[in-house]
C-alpha positions in Angstrom: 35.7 93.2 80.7 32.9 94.8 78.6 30.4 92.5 77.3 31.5 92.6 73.6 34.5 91.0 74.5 33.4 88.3 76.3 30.7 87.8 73.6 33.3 87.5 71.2 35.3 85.3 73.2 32.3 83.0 74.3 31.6 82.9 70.1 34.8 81.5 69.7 35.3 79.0 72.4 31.9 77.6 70.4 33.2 77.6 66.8 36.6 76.0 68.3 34.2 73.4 69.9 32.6 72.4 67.2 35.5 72.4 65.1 36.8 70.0 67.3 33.4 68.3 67.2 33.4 68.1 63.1 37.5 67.1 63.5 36.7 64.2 65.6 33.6 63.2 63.6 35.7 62.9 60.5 38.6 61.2 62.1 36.2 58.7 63.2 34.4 57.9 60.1 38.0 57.9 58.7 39.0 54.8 61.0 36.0 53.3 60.4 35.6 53.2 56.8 38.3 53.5 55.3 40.6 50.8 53.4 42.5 49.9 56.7 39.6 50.6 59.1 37.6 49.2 61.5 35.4 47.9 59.6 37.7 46.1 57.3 39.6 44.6 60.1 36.2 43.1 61.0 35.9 41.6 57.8 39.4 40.3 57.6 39.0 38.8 61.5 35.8 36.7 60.5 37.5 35.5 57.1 40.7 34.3 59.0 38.8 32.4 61.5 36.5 30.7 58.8 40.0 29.6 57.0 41.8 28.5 60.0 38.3 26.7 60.1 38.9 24.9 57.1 42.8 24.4 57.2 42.1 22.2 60.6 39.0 20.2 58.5 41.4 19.8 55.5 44.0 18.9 58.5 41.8 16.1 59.7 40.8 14.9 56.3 44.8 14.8 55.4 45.7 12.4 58.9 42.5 10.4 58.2 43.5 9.5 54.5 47.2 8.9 55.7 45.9 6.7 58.3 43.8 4.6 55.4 47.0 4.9 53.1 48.8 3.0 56.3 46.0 0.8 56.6 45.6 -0.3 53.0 49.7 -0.7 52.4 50.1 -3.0 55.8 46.7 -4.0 57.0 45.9 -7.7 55.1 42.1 -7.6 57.4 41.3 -4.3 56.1 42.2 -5.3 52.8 40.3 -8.3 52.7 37.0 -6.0 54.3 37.4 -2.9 52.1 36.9 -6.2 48.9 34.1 -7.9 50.3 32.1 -4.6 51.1 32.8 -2.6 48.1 33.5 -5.5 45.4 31.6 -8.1 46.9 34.6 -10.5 46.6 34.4 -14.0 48.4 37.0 -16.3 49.5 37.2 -19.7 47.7 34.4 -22.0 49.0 32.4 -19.2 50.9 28.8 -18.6 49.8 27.2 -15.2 50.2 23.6 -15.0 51.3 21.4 -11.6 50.6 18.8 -10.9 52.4 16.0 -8.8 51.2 15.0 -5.8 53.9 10.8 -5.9 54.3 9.4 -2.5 53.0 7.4 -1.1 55.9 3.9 -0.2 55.1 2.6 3.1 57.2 -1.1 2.9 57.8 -3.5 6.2 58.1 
């Protein structure tokens, strides 16, 4: 073969490469960072595990405020502890003492 034709044909097995090159380059910048891309995907992965975060606190929260629901409709203890602590209600004839709590003093 004379060398004009292989020159020619060695210049075009390069452009085809780096066609292909440029091809691939685009494709992947494509699936990367486009709407439905890599990228995005990412994005979505993180956000789903921080809700299914939250749904199973909010799940919690939902079985412990049944539970005090329960507690408050059939429990006549809890009843009676949930008035003393947050109304400070006393039986007939008890007496309630307070005690004062002593301030510490921190020395230099």
């Amino acid at each position: 073969m004379p060398k004009n034709i292989r020159k020619k044909q060695k210049t075009k097995l390069n452009f085809n490469y780096y066609v292909l090159v440029v091809i691939t380059a685009v494709f992947i910048m494509v699936l990367v960072l486009n709407d439905f891309g890599l990228i995005t995907y990412l994005k979505l992965k993180n956000k789903h595990k921080a809700l299914d975060e939250e749904l199973q606190r909010l799940l919690a929260q939902q079985n412990d405020l049944r539970s005090e629901i329960n507690k408050l409709q059939t429990d006549q203890d809890y009843i009676e502890q949930i008035a003393r602590e947050k109304f400070m209600m006393v039986k007939p004839g008890e007496r309630v003492y307070r005690v004062k709590e002593e301030k510490e003093i921190i020395e230099n």
